[in-house]
C-alpha positions as a printed NumPy array, in Angstrom:
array([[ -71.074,   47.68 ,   42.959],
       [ -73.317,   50.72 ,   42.948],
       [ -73.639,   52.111,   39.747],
       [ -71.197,   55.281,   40.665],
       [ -68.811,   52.328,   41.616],
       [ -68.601,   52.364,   44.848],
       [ -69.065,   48.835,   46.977],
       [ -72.801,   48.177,   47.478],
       [ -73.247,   47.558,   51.197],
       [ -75.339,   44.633,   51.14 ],
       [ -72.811,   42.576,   49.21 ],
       [ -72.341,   39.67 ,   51.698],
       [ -69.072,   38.637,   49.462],
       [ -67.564,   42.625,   49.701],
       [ -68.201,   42.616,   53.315],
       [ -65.472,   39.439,   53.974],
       [ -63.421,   40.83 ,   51.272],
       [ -63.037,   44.333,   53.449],
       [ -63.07 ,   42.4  ,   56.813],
       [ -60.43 ,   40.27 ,   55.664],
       [ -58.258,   42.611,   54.035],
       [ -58.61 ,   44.777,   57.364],
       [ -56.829,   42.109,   58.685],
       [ -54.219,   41.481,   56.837],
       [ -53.26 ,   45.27 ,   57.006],
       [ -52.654,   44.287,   60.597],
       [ -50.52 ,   41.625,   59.855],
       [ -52.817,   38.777,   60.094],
       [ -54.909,   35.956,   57.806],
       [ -57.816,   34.235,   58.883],
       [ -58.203,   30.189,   57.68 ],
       [ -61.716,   28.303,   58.007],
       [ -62.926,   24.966,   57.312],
       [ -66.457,   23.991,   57.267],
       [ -67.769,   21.064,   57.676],
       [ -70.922,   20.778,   55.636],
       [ -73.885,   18.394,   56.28 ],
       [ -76.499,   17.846,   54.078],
       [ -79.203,   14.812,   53.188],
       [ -80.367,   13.404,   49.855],
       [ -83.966,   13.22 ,   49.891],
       [ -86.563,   11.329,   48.086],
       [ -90.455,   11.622,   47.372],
       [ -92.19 ,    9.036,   48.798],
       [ -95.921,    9.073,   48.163],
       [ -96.16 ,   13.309,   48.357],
       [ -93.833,   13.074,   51.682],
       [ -90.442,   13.899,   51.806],
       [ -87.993,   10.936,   52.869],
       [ -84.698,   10.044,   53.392],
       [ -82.855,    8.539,   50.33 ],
       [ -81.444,    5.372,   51.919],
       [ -81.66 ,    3.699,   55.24 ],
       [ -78.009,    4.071,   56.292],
       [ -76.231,    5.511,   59.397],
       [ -72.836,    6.82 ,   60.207],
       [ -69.897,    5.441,   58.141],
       [ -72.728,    2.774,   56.627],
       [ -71.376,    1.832,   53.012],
       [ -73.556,    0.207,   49.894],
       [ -76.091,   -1.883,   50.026],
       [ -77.865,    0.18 ,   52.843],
       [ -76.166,    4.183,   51.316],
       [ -77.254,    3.958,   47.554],
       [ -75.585,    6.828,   47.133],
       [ -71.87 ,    6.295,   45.935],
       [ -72.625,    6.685,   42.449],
       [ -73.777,   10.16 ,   43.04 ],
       [ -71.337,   10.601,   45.607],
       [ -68.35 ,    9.513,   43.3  ],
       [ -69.999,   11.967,   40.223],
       [ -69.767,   14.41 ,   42.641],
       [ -66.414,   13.957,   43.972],
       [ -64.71 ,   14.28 ,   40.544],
       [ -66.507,   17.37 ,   40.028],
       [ -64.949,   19.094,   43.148],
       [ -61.819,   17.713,   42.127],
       [ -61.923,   18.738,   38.806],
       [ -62.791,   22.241,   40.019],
       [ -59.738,   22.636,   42.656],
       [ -61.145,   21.034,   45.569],
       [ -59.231,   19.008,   47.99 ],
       [ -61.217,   16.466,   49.453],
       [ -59.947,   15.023,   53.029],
       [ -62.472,   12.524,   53.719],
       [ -66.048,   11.664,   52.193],
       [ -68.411,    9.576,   54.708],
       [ -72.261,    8.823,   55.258],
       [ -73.106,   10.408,   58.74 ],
       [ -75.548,    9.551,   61.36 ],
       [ -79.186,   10.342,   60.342],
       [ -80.739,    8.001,   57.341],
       [ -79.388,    9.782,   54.077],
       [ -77.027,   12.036,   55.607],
       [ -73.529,   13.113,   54.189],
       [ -70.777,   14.958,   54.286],
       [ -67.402,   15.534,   52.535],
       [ -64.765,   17.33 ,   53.316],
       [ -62.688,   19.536,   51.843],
       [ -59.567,   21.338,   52.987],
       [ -59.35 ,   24.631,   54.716],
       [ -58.399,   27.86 ,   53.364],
       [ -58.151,   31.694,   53.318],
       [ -61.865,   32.631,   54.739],
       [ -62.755,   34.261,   51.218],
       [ -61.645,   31.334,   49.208],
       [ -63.545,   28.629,   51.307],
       [ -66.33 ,   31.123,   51.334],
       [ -66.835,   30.942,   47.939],
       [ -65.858,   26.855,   47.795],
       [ -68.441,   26.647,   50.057],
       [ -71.504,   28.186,   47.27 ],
       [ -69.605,   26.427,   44.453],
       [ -69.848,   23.21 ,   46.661],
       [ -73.589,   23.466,   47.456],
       [ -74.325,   23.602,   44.004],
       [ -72.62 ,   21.263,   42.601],
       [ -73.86 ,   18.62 ,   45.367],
       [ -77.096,   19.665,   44.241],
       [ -76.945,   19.898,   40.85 ],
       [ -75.106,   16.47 ,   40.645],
       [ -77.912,   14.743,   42.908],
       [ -80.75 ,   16.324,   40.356],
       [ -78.834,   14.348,   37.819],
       [ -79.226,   10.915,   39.551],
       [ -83.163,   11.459,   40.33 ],
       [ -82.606,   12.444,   43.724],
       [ -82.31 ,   15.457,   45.911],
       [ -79.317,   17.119,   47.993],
       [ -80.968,   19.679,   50.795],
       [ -78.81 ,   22.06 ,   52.855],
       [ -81.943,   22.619,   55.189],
       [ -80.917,   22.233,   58.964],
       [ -83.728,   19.852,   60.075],
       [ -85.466,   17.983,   57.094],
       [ -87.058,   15.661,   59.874],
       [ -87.805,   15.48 ,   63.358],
       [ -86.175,   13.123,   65.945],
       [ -82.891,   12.43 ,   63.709],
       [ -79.959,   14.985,   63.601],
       [ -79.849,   17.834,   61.696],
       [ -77.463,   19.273,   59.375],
       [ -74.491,   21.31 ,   61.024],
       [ -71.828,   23.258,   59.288],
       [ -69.41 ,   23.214,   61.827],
       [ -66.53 ,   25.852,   60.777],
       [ -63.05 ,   25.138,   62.22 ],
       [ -60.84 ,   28.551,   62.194],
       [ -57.078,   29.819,   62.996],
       [ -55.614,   32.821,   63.061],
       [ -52.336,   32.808,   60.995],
       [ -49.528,   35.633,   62.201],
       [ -48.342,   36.263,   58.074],
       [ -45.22 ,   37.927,   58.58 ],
       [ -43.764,   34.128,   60.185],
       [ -46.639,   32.145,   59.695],
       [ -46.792,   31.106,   63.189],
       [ -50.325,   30.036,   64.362],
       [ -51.631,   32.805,   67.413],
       [ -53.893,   30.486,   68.521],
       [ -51.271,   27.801,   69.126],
       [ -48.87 ,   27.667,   72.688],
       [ -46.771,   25.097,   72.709],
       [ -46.321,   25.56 ,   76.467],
       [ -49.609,   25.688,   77.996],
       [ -50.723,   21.999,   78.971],
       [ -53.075,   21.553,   75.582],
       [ -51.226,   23.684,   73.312],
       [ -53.85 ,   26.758,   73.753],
       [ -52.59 ,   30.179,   73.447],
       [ -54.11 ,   33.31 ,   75.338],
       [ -55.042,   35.039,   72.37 ],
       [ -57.368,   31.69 ,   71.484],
       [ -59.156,   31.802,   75.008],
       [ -59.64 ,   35.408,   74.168],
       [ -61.087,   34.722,   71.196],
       [ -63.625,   32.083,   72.452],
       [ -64.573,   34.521,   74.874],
       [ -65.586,   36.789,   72.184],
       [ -67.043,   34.262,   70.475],
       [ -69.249,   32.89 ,   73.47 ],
       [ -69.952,   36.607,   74.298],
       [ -71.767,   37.063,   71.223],
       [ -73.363,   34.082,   70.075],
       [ -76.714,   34.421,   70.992],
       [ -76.434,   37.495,   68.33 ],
       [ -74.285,   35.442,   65.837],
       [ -77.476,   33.133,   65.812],
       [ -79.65 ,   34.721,   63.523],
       [ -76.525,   34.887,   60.963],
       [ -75.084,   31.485,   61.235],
       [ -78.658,   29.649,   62.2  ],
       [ -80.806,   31.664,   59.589],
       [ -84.314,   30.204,   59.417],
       [ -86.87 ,   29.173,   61.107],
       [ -85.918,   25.363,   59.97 ],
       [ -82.616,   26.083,   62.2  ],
       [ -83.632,   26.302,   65.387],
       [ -85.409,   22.184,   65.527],
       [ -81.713,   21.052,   64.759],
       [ -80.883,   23.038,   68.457],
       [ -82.481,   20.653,   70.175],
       [ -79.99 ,   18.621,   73.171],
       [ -78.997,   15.098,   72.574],
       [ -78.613,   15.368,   68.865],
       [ -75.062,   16.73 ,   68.562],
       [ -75.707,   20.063,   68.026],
       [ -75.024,   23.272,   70.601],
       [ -77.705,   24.133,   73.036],
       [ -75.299,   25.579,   75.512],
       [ -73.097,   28.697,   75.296],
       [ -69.855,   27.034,   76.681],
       [ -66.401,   25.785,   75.743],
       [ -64.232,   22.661,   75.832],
       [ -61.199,   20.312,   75.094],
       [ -63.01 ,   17.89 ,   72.633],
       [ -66.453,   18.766,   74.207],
       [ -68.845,   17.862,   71.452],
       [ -71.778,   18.958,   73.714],
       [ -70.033,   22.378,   73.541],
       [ -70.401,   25.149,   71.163],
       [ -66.893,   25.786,   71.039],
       [ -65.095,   22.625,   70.798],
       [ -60.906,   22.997,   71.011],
       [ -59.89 ,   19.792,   68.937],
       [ -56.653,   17.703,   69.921],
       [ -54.953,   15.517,   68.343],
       [ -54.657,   11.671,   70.059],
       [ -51.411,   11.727,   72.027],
       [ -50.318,   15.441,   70.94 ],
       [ -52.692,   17.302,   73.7  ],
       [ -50.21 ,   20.342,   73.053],
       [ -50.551,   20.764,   69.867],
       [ -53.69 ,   23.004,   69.012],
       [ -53.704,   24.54 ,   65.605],
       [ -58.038,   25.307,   65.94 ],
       [ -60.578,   26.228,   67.237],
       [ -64.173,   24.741,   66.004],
       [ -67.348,   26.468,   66.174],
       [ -70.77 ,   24.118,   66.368],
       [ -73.176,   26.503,   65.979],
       [ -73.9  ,   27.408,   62.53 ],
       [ -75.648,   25.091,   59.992],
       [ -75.189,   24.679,   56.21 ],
       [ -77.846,   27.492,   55.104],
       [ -76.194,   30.29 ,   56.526],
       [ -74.145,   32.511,   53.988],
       [ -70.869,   31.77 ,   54.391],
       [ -69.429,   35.315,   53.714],
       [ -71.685,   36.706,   56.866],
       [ -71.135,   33.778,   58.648],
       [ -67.18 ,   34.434,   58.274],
       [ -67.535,   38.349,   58.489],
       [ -69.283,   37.273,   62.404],
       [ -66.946,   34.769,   63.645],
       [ -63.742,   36.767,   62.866],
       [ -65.266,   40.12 ,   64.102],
       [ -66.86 ,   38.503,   67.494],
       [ -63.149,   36.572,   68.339],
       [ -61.029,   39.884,   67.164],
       [ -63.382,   41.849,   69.512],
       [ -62.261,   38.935,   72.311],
       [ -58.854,   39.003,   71.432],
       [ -58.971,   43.264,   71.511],
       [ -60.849,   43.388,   75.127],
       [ -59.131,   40.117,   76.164],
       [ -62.612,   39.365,   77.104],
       [ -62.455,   36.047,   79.541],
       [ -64.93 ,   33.044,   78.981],
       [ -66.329,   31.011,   81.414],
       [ -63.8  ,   27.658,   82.56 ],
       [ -63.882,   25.256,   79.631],
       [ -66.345,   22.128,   80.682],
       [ -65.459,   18.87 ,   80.399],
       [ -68.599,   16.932,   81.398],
       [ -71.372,   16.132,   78.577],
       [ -73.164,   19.309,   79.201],
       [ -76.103,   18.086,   78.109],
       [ -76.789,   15.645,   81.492],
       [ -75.438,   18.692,   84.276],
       [ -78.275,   19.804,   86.224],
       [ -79.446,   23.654,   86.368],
       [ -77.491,   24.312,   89.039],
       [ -74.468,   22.979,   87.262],
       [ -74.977,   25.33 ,   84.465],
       [ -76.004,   28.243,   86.443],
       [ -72.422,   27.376,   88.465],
       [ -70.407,   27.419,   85.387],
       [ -71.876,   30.412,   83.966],
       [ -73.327,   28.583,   80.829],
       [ -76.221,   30.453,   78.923],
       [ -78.631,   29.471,   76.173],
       [ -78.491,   29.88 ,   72.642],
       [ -82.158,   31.617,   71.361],
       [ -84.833,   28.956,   71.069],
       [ -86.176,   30.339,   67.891],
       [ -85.667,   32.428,   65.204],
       [ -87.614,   35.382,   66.442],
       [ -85.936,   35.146,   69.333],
       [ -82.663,   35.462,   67.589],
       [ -83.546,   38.602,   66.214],
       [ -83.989,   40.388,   69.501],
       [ -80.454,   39.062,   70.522],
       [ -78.88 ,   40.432,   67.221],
       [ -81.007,   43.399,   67.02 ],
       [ -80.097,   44.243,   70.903],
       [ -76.073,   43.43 ,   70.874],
       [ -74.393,   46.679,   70.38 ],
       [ -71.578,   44.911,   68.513],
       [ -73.832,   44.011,   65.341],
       [ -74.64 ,   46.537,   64.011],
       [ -70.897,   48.055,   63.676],
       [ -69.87 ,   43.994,   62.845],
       [ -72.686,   43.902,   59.787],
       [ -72.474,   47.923,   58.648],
       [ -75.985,   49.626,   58.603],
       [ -77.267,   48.354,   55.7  ],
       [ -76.795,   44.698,   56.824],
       [ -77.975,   45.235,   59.774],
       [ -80.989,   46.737,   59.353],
       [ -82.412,   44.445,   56.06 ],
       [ -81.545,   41.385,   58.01 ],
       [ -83.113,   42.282,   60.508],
       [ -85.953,   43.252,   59.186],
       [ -86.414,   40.157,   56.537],
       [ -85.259,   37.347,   59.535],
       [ -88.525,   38.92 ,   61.459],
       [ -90.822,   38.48 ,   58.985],
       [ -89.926,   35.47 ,   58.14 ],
       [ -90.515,   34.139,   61.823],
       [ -93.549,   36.116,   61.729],
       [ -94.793,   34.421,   58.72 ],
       [ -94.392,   31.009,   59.997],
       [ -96.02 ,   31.932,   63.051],
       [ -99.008,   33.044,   60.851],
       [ -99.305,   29.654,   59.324],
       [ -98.812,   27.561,   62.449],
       [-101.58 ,   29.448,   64.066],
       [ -99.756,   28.231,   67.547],
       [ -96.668,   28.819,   70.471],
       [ -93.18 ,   28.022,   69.101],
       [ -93.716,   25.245,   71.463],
       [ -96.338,   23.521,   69.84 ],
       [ -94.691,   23.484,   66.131],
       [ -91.024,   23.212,   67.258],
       [ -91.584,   19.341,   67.006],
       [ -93.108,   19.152,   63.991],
       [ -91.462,   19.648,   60.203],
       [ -93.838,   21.722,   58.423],
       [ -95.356,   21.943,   55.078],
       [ -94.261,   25.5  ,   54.721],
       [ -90.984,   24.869,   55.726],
       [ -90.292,   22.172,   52.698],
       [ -91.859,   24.737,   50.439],
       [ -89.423,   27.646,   51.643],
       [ -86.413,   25.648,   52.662],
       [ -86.192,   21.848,   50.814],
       [ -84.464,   23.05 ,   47.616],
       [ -83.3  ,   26.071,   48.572],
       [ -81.377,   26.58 ,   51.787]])
């Protein structure tokens, strides 16, 4: 609060807390579950490396990790966490564990509890836990993909659900993805933050290149999950874009003002795709209507800075300070490369360790 106690503008935590509450004087609650990816990390003669040679669903000897995992797990439990599944993922060292959806603000504020007692925990055990999108090139990255539904509160009935359409998707839902496709190249420089971000956008390494939708479409950025053998039965909707350093109160405040605006303007999306979207040809993509995410952070800035929606989304304050602290960030980067986004896109730098490792 300001010290006449009034709410302080740039309060990421007060901004979901209004949004939210905005909501539910319409009748309405918002649910989200993230899915949070992160490595553990080692030093290995002054470079950074991954802590383990293990891939996805690899158990001991090849993940060392389950004693720090287990620690870990009783710590969220002990602190109210439901845990739905724990697993290693794909790239060497890679995690993630679950935890069970909620009210936006509460797993808002699971999600900073969680990143720091993963953290913490792994400092105890002579390791390190790092939320940074891309730690190294040529492996996946780090997503936080953050599954959401729309709750009607005075029956509880899910508006995203439709029992009757042939996968269980209501209208409202399309609408929403259409809001959400129509601004994500803005959302970016909320829910992709740094400079790190954008070398985990990269195609063929399961994360969103591609402004599009689909029914289980993993190559998608909006991916509608169903359930094996209940095709009508949608309860969600799951965004692919964002990545575990994004603040997860702005990152929230985005999402659910981008779909409302869909949902208000019953703004259309493009046809949901089907195909790997990743191997259709330009002309494919230009046929579908499917545009491009920003291919860098400074990039992302112009799209924010120039979608008319953000600034009323974020409030002035927000707006403006963001903006202005995501550009010279990219511009400080630039500064120490010395070369074309091109050049240094695949390469993990030096400076990005130092800014990022230990504290995205």
């Amino acid at each position: 609060s300001n010290p006449d106690g009034t709410a302080f503008a740039g309060d990421p935590r007060g901004h979901l807390k209004r949004t939210v509450d905005e909501l539910e004087k319409k009748g309405y609650g918002f649910n989200t579950g993230p899915e949070l990816e992160y490595m553990y990390v080692t030093d290995n003669e002054g470079q950074v490396a991954p802590f383990g040679k293990g891939g996805y669903f690899d158990a001991p000897p090849l993940d060392p990790t389950e004693d720090v995992k287990l620690e870990t797990l009783m710590c969220l439990e002990a602190a109210g966490f439901q845990i739905d599944r724990v697993h290693h993922e794909v790239a060497e060292g890679q995690q993630e564990i679950n935890f069970r959806y909620s009210d936006a603000l509460k797993t808002a504020d699971n999600v900073i509890l969680y990143k720091l007692a993963v953290k913490t925990i792994a400092q105890k055990h002579e390791t390190t836990a790092t939320f940074m999108p891309k730690p190294f090139w040529g492996v996946n990255g780090s997503g936080c993909h953050i599954h959401q539904s729309i709750i009607d509160l005075e029956n509880g009935v899910n508006i995203f659900s439709d029992p009757d359409t042939e996968y269980g998707l209501s209208e409202t839902a399309i609408h929403y993805i259409g809001g959400l496709l129509k601004h994500a190249a803005a959302m970016s420089m909320v829910v992709t933050p740094l400079v790190n971000s954008y070398k985990r956008l990269v195609p063929h390494y399961e994360a969103p290149v591609y402004v599009a939708w689909g029914y289980a479409n993993r190559s998608a950025i909006v991916r509608v999950p169903l359930a094996p053998g209940e095709k009508n039965k949608v309860t969600r909707l799951e965004y692919r874009h964002p990545d575990p350093s994004c603040n997860p109160y702005l990152a929230s405040v985005i999402l659910l003002k981008s779909g409302w605006e869909g949902i208000e303007k019953k703004i259309e999306p493009i046809a949901d795709i089907q195909e790997n979207i990743y191997e259709l040809t330009k002309k494919q993509l230009k046929d579908y209507g499917v545009t491009f995410l920003p291919e860098h952070l400074g990039e992302a800035v112009e799209c924010f800075e120039e979608d008319k929606s953000m600034k009323e989304i974020m409030g002035d304050f927000l707006f403006e300070n963001l903006i202005e602290l995501k550009r010279e960030e990219f511009e400080s980067y630039q500064k120490f490369t010395g070369v074309e986004w091109a050049a240094s896109r695949p390469k993990i730098t030096s400076w990005e360790y130092e800014r990022y490792l230990t504290r995205a």
